[in-house]
N, C-alpha and C positions, 0 to 999 in steps of 0.2 A: 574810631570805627564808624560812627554817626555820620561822620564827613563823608567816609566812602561809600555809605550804603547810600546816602544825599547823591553822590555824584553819578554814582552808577544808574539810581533813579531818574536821575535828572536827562542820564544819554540814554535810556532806554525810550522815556517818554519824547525826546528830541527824535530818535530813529521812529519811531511809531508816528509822527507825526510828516516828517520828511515822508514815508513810504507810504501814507493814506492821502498825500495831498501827491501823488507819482501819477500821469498820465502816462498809457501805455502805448506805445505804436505795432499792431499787430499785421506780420507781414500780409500784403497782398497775396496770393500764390494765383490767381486769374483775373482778367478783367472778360467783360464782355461790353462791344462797341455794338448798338444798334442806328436803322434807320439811317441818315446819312456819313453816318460814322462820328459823329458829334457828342452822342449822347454815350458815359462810360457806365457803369455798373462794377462794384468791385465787391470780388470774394475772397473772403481770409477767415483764418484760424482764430475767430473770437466769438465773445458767447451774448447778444443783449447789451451792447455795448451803448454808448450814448457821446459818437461820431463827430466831429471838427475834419472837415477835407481840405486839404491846399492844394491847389493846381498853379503850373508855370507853364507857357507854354513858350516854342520857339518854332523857326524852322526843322528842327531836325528830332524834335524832344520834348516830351511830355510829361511833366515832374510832377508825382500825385506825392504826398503824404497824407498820412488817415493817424488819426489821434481819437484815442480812447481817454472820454475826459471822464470818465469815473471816479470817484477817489477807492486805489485799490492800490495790491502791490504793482508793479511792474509785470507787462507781458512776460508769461514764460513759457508759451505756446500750449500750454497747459488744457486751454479751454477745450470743450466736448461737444461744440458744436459751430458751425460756421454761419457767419453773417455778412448779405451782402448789402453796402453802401450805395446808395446812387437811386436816380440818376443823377447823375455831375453832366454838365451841357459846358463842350469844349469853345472854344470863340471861333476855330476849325476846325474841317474833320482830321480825324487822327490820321487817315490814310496809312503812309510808311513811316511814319514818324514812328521812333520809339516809345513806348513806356514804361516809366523809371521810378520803383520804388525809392523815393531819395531816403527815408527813415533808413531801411536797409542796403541802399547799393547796389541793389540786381534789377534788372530787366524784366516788368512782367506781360507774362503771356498773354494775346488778346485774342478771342473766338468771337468772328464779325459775326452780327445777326443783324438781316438785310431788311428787318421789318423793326417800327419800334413796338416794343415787348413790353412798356408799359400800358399800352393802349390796346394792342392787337394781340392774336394767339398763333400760333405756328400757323394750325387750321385755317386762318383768318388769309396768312399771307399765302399757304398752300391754294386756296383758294384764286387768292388776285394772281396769281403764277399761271395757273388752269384757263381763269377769264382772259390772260393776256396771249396765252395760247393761240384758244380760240380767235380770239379778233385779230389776230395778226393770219390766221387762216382766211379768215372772212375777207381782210382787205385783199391779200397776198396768197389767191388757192392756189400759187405753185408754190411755193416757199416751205422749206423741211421743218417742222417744226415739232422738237424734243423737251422732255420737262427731263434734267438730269441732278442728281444729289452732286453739290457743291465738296471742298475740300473741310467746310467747319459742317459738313452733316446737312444743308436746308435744299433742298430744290432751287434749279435756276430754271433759266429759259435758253435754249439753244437753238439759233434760225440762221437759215442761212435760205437767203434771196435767190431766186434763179438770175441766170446772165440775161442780160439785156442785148448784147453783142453791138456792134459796130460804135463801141464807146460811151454806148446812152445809160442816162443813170437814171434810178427811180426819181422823182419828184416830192416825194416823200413816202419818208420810212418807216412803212407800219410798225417795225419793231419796236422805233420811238416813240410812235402814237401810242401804242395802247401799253408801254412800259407806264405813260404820264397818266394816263387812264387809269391802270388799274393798281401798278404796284406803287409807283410814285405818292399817293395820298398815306399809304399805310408805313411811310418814314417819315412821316413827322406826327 
């Protein structure tokens, strides 16, 4: 009986040791892509964690894993508060490319934000949206120009150039000019 209560000891302390040394992978369920769409930020169901990222990238495909090196049990979605990762800075932008929890399998969701968010505040890019306004009025006083809320929630800018007619094109385009001017500095 000495023997068995030895062995049984023996695999409890082997299990307790296997599951303290278990890194967890806790799913993604959003990312967020700012500034040229380079730079990722990722949100998931873990609590204080202490992070390892892997990235792959390709033409078509963007393959994150996120490892919780903790020594703990195994993710079991359990935690009660979420943490976001990043920023992780792609080699390109994400564009259409997908992104792929590969730990889990699935596809996660990405909400662009057109300023980076490390550096800047909403107000900050609401702001250089406002200045690019203006100075596209300024070059361009016949040109329509609208601030309107994007599909991920931010304000853009919407201009459209009056016709030139008999085939003449502007020489240059204010919209470009003061996009480099004002919103362009606050993505990187």
């Amino acid at each position: 009986m000495l023997a068995s209560t030895r062995h049984t000891l023996l695999l409890v302390v082997a299990a307790a040791m296997l599951i303290t040394s278990c890194s967890s992978q806790p799913e993604i369920f959003r990312a967020q892509s700012s500034g040229h769409g380079t730079t990722l930020h990722f949100e998931m169901n873990a609590c204080h964690g202490d992070y390892a990222v892997t990235i792959s990238e390709d033409l078509e495909e963007v393959r994150v894993s996120i490892t919780d090196q903790r020594r703990r049990t195994p993710f079991s979605g359990g935690d009660d508060c979420g943490d976001v990762v990043g920023p992780v800075v792609l080699e390109g932008p994400l564009a259409d490319r997908r992104l792929i929890d590969t730990s889990h399998g699935v596809e996660v969701s990405v909400l662009f934000t057109p300023w980076n968010q490390s550096r800047y505040s909403a107000a900050d890019y609401l702001a250089a949206v406002e200045a690019t306004a203006q100075c596209v009025k300024n070059m361009e006083p016949e040109a329509t120009v609208s601030i309107v809320t994007n599909q991920d929630g931010h304000p853009d800018l919407r201009v459209n150039l009056p016709e030139l007619g008999d085939g003449e094109s502007q020489q240059i385009n204010p919209e470009t000019v003061c996009v480099e001017q004002h919103i362009d500095p606050l993505r990187h």
